[in-house]
N, C-alpha and C positions, 0 to 999 in steps of 0.2 A: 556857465556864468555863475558867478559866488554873488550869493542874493546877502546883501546886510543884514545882521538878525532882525534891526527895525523895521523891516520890509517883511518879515516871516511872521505869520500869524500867532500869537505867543499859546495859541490851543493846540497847534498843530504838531507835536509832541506825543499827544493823547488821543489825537483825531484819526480814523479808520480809515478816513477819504484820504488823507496826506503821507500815511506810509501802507495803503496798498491794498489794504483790508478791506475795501467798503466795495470797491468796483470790481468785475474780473478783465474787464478791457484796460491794460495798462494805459493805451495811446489815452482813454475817456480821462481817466486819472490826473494823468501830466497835463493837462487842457484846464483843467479844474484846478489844479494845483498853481499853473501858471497865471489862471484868470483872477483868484480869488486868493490862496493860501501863501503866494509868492509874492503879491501886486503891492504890499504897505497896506498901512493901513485904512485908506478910503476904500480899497474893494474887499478886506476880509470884515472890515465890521460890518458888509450889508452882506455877507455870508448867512443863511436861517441859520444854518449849523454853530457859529460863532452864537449870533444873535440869540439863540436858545439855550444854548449852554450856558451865558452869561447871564439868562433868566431863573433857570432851574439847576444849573450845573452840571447838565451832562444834554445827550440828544442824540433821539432813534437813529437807527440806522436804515431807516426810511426816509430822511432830508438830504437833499444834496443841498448843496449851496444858493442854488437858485430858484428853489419849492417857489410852484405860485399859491403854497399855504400860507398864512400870516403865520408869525409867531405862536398866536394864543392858538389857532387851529392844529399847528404843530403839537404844543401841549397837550390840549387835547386830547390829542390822539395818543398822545404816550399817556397819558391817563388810563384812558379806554383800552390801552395795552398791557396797561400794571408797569409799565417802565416807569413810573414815580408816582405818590401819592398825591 
């Protein structure tokens, strides 16, 4: 099914989760992709991954989409990792 661009999450480009890079379970991926990265925009803006990115500009590859981290614990933790200052 051909998703509208307005429907595709405009990070999802850049995103590891969305082409393949982030999961080794394909089926986990397309579930993910479907839920959140494909759904418009009321399910990819409550994406962490989204949400973080558009805080700091990028995000670990430790977040799936549905972390029960907040945002700022996400942070954080990419601090505590050296993944941003």
């Amino acid at each position: 099914m051909f998703k509208e661009e307005k429907d595709i999450c405009p990070k999802a480009t850049r995103c590891p989760l969305f082409d393949g890079r982030l999961l080794s379970i394909p089926q986990a991926a397309e579930s993910y992709k479907m839920l959140y990265c494909q759904a418009g925009r009321e399910k990819y803006t409550v994406c962490k991954r989204y949400q973080t990115s558009e805080r700091v500009g990028t995000c670990g590859k430790f977040v799936m989409p549905n972390s029960s981290l907040t945002v700022d614990e996400i942070i954080q933790k990419m601090r505590e990792q050296g993944l941003i200052n």
